[in-house]
N, C-alpha and C positions, 0 to 999 in steps of 0.2 A: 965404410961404404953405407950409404942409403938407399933402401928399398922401399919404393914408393905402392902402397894396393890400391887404396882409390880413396875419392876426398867429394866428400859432401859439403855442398854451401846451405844446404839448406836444413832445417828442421828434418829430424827421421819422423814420420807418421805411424799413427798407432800403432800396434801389430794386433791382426785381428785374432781373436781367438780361435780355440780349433773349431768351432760350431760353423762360424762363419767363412772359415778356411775351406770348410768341407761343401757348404751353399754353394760358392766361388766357385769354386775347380768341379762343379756338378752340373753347372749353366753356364760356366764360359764359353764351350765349344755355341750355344744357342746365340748369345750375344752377338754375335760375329757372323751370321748366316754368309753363304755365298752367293744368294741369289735374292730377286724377288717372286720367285714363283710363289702360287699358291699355296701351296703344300708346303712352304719352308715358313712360309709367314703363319700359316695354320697350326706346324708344328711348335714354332716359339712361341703363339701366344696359350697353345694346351702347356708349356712350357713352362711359362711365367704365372700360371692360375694354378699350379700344381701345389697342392699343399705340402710343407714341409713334417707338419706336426700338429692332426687336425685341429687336438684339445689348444697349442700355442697362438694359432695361428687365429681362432676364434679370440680368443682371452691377447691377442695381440690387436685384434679389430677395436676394443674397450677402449687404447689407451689415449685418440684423438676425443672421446665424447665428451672430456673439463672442458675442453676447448668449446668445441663446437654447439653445444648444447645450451650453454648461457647464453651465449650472441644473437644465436637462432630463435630462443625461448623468449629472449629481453624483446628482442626487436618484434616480434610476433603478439607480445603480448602490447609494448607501447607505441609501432607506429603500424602496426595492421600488417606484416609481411607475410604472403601468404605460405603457410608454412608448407600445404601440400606440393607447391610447386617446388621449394624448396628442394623436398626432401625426394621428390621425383629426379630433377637434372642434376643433383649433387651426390644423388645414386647412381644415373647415367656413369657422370664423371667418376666415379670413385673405381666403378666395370673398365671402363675403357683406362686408365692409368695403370689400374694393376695389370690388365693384359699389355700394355705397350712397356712398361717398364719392368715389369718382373718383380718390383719390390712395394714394400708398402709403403706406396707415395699416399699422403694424405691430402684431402682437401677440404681446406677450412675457411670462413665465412672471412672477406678481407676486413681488420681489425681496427683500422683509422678510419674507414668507412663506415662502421658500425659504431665504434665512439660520436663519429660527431653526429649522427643519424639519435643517439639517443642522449647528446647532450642540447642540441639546436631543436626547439618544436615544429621551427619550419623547415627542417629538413626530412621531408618525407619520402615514400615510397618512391616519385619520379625521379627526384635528385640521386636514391642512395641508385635508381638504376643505369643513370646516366653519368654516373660517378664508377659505376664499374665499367661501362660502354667504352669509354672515353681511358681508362687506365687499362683495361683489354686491347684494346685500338692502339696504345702505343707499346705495349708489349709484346704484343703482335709481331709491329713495323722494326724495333729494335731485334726482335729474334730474325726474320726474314734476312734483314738486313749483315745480321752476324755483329752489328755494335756489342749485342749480348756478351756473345761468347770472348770480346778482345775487351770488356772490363771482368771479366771472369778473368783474363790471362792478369791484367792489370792490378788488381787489386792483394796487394799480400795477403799472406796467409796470417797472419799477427790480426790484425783489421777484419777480417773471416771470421777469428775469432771470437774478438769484442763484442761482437755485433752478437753473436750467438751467445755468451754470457751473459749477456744486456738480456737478449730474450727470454733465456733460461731462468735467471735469476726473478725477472717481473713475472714470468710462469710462477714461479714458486712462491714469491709475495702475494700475487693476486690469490695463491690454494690456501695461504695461510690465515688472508684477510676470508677467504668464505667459508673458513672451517670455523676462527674465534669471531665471527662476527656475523646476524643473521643478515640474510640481503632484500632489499627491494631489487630485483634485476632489471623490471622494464626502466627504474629512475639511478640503475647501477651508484643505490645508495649501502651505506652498510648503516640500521637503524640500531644495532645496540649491539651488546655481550651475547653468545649463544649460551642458552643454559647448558648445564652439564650433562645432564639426564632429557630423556624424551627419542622420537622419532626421528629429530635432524639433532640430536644433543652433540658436545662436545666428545662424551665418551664413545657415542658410535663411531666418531671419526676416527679416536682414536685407536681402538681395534680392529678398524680397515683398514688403516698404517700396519698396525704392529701384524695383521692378517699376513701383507702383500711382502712387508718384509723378511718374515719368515719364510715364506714360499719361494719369491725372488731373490731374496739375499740383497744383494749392491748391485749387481746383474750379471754377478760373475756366472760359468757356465758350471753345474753340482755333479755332470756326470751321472748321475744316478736315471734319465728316464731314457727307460726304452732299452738300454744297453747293459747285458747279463755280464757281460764280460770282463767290465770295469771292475776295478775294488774298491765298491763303493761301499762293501756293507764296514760295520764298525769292530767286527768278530777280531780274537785273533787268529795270524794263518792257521795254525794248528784247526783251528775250527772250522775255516774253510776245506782244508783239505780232508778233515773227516767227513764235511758234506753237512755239518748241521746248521741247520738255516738261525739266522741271526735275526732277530722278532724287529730290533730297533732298525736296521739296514732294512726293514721293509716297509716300514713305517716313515721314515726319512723320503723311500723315494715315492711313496704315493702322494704323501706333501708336498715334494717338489716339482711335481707333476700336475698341481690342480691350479687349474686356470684361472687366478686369485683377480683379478679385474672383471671377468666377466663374471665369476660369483658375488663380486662386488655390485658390479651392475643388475644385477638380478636383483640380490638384497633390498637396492634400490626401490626395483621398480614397484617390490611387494611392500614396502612402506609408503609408497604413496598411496596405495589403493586402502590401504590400514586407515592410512592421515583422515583420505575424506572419503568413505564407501561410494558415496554420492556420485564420486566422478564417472560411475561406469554408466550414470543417465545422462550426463553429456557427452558420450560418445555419439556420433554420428559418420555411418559406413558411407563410403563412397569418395572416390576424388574430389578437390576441391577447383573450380571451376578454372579454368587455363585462360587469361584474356590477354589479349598484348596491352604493355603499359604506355598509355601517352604522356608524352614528356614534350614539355611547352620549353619555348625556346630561356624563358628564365628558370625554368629546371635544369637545363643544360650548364646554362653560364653558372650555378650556384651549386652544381653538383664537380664542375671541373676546379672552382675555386677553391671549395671547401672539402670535398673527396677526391678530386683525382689527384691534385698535388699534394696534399700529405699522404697519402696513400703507396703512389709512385715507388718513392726511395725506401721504403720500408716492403715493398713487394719486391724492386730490384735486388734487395740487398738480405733480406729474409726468405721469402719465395721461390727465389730464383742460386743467386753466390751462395747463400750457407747451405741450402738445399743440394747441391750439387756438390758442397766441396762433405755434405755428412755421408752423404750415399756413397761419395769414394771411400770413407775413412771405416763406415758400416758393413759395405760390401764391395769388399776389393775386387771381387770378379766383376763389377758390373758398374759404367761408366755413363755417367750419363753426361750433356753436353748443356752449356747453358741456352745454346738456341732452341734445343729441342723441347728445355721449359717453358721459356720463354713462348716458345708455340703455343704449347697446351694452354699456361693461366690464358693466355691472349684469348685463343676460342673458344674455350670456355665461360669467356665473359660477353663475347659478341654472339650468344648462342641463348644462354639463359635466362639473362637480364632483362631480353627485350620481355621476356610471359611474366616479371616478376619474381623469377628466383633471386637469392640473394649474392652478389659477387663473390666470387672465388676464389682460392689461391692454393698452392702448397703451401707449405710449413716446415722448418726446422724441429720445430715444437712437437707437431703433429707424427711428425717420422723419428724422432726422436721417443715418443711415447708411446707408439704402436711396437719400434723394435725392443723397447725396457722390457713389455708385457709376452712379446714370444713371437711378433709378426716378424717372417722371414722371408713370405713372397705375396707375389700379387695376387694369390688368391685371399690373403687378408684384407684386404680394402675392395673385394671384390664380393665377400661375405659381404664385407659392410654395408656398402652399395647396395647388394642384392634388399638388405633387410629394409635401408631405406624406401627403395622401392616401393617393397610390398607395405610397408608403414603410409607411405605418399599416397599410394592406389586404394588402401583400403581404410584408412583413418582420416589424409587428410589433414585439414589443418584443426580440429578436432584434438588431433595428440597431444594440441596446446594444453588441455586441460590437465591431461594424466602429467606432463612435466613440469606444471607450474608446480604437483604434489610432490616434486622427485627431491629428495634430501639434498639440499646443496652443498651440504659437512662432506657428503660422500663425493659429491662433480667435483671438490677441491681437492678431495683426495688424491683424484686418478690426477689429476692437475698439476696435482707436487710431483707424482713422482714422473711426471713427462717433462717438467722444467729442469728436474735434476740430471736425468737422464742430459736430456741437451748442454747443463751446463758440462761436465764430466767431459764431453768431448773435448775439451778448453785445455786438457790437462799436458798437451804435448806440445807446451810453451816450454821449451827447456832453457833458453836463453835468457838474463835478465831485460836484456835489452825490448825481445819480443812480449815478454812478459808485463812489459813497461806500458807498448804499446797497446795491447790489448787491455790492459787494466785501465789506460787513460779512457781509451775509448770505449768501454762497458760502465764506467762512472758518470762520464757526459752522456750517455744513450738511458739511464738509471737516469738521471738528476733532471735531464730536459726533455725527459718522457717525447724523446726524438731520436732514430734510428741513423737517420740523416745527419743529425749533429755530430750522433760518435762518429760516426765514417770520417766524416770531414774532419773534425781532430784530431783522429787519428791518424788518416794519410797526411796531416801536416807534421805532426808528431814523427811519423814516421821516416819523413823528406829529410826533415832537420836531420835526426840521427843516421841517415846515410852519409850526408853530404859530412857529419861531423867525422866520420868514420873511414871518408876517402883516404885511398892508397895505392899503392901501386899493386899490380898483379903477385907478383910471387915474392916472397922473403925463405933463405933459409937460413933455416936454426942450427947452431949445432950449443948445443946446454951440457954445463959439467952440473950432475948433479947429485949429490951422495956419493960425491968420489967416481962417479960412471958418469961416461958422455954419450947422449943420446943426438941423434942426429934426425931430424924429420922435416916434411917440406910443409909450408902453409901457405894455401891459398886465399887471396883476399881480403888477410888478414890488417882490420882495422886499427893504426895506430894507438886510440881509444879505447879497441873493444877491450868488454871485460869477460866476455863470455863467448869464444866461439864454440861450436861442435866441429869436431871429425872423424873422419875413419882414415887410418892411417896403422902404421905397421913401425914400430922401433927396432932399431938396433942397435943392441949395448957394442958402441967397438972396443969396449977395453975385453971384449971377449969373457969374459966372469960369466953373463948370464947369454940364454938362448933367445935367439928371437921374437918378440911379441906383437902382437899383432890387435890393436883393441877399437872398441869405439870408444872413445873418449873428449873429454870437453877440459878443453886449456883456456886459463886465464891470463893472457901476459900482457902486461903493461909496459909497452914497448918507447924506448928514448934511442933515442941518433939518429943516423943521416935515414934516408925514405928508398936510397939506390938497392938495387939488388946485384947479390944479397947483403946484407946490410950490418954494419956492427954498432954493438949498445949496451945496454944493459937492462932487464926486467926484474921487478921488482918481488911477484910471485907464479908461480907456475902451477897447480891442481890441478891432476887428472882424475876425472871419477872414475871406480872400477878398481879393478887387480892391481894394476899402476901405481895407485894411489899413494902404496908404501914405499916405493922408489925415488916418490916425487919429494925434491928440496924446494926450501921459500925463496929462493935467490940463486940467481946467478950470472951469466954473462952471453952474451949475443956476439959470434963471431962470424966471420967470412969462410963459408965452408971450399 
């Protein structure tokens, strides 16, 4: 007899940890409100601004600034962007995401927009703003529309992947090229070797690595802050229960506790003022003048040419798909919908652009480096924001001077570990097949410095191995295997495949052993007719897991 518990087609998804388990089930009931009143909208956005952990949650706001800060800095310094406006409506934005979303959604400067703004000399301030105008405007129309949300449903989760590796992995090249290499930023040159020693040397980077490692570990969660109750110290029991305090267990948790980015970013900002004393006589207080930009009708046509369409598919597919499918995989309580992103980049670019701030987007990257560092809700990006702000209103575009001093060893730093973080998410390709996919397409998105090329190689990639893979619905197995015949059902299982997952429940009928019941992943290499249920012969069979040693290399495929 077969007893069937239940059968997954698809990938299982991470399991979050207990940090995040406890976030979840703390703001799920808020997620879900029943109304729109005042007061319920009032109370989820006090909600989503609530800090989890105030020291994480600052030292979680650090981990977008590799990103943001070069782009912002290059383009300010080589085609004149006004940095106060900038830092003004991308403070706005940064307030209003963490109150609507609850988590640390990042927003960072759009990245194909800013390349070709500093590789073309005639592509100036009007273009790069009618290049955001214009790719706001249709992500907009696609989110309204709900197009968004049905290639959200469309696009595999293999392909989601790729796409985020691709990103992760150029995160982590581009931290490694500005750690061993000094930068020209405004001509995004790299001019030589960093020396070892000095204010932006090799070895400071590398002690802000070896720093944030120690403190953060890999990003596992150390137990040790905040919670008396754990056994976290290093004593043995005997010593706990006589009560004597353990020197190293206290030591352990005050390190694990200090908020190694924004110490990072401090270090910073106190070596640039070391670099050139000088710079504190080119400050100048006050905002930086607010004008709307005019943009002539061949700023438009050169700005949708050259910005809006390379842009597009790396905001769809970056921005937008891997941003939505991190934040499910980050924060299981809390769902976000592609049209609702879709919304936000949209107005956010037909709001800013027009005074000269610089276009916008979320980021995989960005949310991926803010949650590595400790950011858990929207009051993290809502810190950040604020600071902007008050940097915009009282510095200006002035702050250009203090960041052209700011160590670039160190903005590469925070840099790596936000590309690692993102790629890490990648790791719940359990299939080979999925594995395949996503690898093809994180190589072509890598090799053709095109986000849009991986996709599309990859959903062809992808077509191919379905269609190679067709089969009928159900096949059942019954396997003599080590002398015990195990009997189990599979669904959708591919003629070809080499690798599916399931969850599924065995039963030895020769009666020898008890019922077992596992998630496991079978390899069969399936010959005979395609009827159900079907007889054959496979050639090997591997269950990972407890199973594992039950499991024979051969056997036979009968009619149950």
């Amino acid at each position: 007899m077969t007893i069937i518990a239940s059968m997954e087609t698809q990938n299982p998804s991470n399991i979050p940890d207990l940090e995040t388990a406890q976030i979840s089930s703390r703001t799920a009931p808020v997620d879900s409100p029943t109304g729109f009143s005042a007061n319920g909208v009032l109370q989820k956005v006090k909600a989503n601004l609530v800090f989890r952990s105030k020291w994480a949650e600052l030292n979680g706001a650090m981990g977008d600034l590799g990103t943001y800060i070069p782009i912002v800095l290059a383009l300010t310094l080589a085609r004149d962007l006004n940095l106060g406006t900038t830092l003004i409506f991308t403070g706005i934005y940064n307030v209003i995401t963490g109150a609507i979303y609850g988590v640390p959604m990042p927003v960072q400067p759009m990245k194909s927009i800013a390349a070709e703004a500093l590789s073309d000399a005639d592509f100036g301030v009007p273009e790069i703003m009618a290049a955001g105008i214009l790719t706001g405007g249709i992500l907009l129309v696609l989110g309204v529309t709900g197009l968004m949300q049905l290639v959200y449903k469309l696009i595999p989760l293999c392909v989601v992947r790729g796409i985020q590796l691709a990103q992760g992995l150029s995160f982590a090249m581009t931290a490694v090229k500005y750690v061993r290499k000094i930068q020209n930023l405004p001509k995004s040159k790299s001019l030589g070797n960093r020396h070892w020693f000095g204010l932006d040397g090799l070895v400071l980077a590398i002690l802000c690595v070896c720093f944030i490692v120690t403190v953060n570990g890999a990003g596992e969660n150390h137990g040790c802050e905040g919670r008396e109750s754990d056994n976290c110290d290093l004593g043995d029991p005997q010593e706990r229960v006589e009560g004597i305090k353990n020197r190293t267990s206290r030591v352990r948790k005050i390190i694990f506790s200090l908020p190694s980015a924004f110490l990072v970013f401090v270090l910073g900002v106190v070596l640039a003022f070391i670099r050139k004393p000088k710079v504190v006589h080119e400050i100048e207080f006050g905002p930086s003048s607010i004008e709307v930009v005019k943009i002539s009708r061949h700023a438009w046509k050169q700005g949708f040419i050259k910005g809006t369409i390379p842009q597009l598919p790396l905001s769809i597919l970056n921005s937008v798909i891997a941003v939505c499918k991190l934040s499910s995989d980050l924060f299981p309580g809390k769902e976000f919908s592609a049209t609702s992103l879709s919304v936000t980049v949209g107005l956010m670019n037909l709001v800013g652009t027009w005074f000269g701030a610089m276009p916008c987007c979320h980021g995989a990257g960005g949310l991926a480096g803010q949650y590595k560092f400790g950011g858990r809700s929207g009051g993290c990006v809502a810190l950040l924001g604020a600071a902007k702000l008050v940097l915009g209103l009282v510095l200006g575009s002035s702050l250009a001077h203090i960041l052209n001093q700011f160590p670039v060893g160190i903005l590469g730093v925070l840099l790596l570990f936000a590309g690692i973080e993102l790629a890490i998410t990648c790791r719940d390709m359990n299939t080979k097949e999925d594995s395949f996919v996503m690898l093809v397409c994180t190589a072509v998105s890598l090799v053709g410095s095109s986000a849009a090329l991986g996709f599309l190689c990859g959903m062809i990639i992808f077509v191919i191995l379905k269609l190679r893979n067709w089969t009928k619905d159900e096949i059942m197995v019954c396997a003599r295997l080590e002398q015990r015949n195990y009997q189990f059902l599979i669904l959708n299982l591919g003629s070809g495949a080499e690798h599916v997952t399931w969850l599924f429940e065995v039963v030895d009928v020769t009666e020898e052993a008890p019922m077992l019941s596992e998630n496991a992943v079978i390899s069969p290499a399936v010959e005979g007719g395609k009827s159900s249920p079907v007889e054959g012969t496979f050639s090997t069979v591997a269950v990972e897991g407890p199973l594992s040693a039950a499991m024979g290399t051969s056997g036979t495929l009968a009619a149950a």
